[in-house]
C-alpha positions in Angstrom: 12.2 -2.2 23.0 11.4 1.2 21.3 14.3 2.9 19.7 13.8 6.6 19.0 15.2 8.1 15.9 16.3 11.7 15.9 16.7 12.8 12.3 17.4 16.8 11.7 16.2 18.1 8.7 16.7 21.5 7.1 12.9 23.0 6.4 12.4 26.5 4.4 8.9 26.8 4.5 7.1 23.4 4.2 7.1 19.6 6.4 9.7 16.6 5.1 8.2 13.6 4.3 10.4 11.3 6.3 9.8 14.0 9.3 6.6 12.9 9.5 6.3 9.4 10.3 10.4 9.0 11.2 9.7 9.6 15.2 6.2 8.2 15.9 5.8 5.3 18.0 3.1 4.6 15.7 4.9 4.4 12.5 2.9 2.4 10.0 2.3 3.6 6.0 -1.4 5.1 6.8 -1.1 7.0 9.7 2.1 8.4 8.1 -0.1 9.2 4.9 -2.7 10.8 7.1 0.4 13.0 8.9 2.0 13.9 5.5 -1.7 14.9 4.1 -2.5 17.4 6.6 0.4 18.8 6.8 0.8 19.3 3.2 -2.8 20.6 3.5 -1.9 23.2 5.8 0.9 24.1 3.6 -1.3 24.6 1.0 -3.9 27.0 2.4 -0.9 29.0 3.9 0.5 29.4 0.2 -3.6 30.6 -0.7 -3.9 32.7 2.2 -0.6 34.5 1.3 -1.8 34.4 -2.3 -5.5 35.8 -2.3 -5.4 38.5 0.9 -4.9 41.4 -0.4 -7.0 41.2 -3.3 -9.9 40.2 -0.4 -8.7 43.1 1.5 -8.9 45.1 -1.8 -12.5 44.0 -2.4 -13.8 44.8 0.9 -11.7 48.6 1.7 -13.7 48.9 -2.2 -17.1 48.2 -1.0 -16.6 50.0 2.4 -18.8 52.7 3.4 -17.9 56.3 3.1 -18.2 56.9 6.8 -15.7 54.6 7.5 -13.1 55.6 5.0 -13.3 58.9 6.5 -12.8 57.6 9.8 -9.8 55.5 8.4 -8.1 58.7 7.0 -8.2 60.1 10.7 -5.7 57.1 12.1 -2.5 57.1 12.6 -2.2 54.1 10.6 1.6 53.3 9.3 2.3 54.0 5.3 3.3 50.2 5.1 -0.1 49.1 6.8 -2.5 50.9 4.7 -4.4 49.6 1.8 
């Protein structure tokens, strides 16, 4: 017989540990590591996307042809949006 165990957990911006193996039929220590990795992975290159875009986006708007700043001046792009 399979018993199902709900478990709420409050969650700001990463996964729980326990919420990742605490629901899966499955529920054995490796495949509960291999959950918790990638999702702790995925956390991770969420925290260095957030971290490193806007220096990116400051390297390439630097290195973009004239031409196309020019072009960019004639949007109606939002004050909050623009570079």
């Amino acid at each position: 017989m399979y018993v199902r165990i709900l478990a709420i957990f409050r969650r700001t911006r990463g996964h729980s540990f326990l919420g990742c193996g605490i629901s899966r039929h499955d529920r054995n220590f490796g495949d509960t590591m291999n959950r918790f990795g990638g999702a702790l992975s995925s956390d991770a290159m969420g925290y260095l996307l957030l971290e490193f875009t806007p220096d990116v986006k400051h390297f390439f708007r630097k290195h973009a042809p004239k031409k196309n700043l020019k072009m960019e001046e004639k949007l109606p792009i939002p004050a909050e949006d623009k570079p």
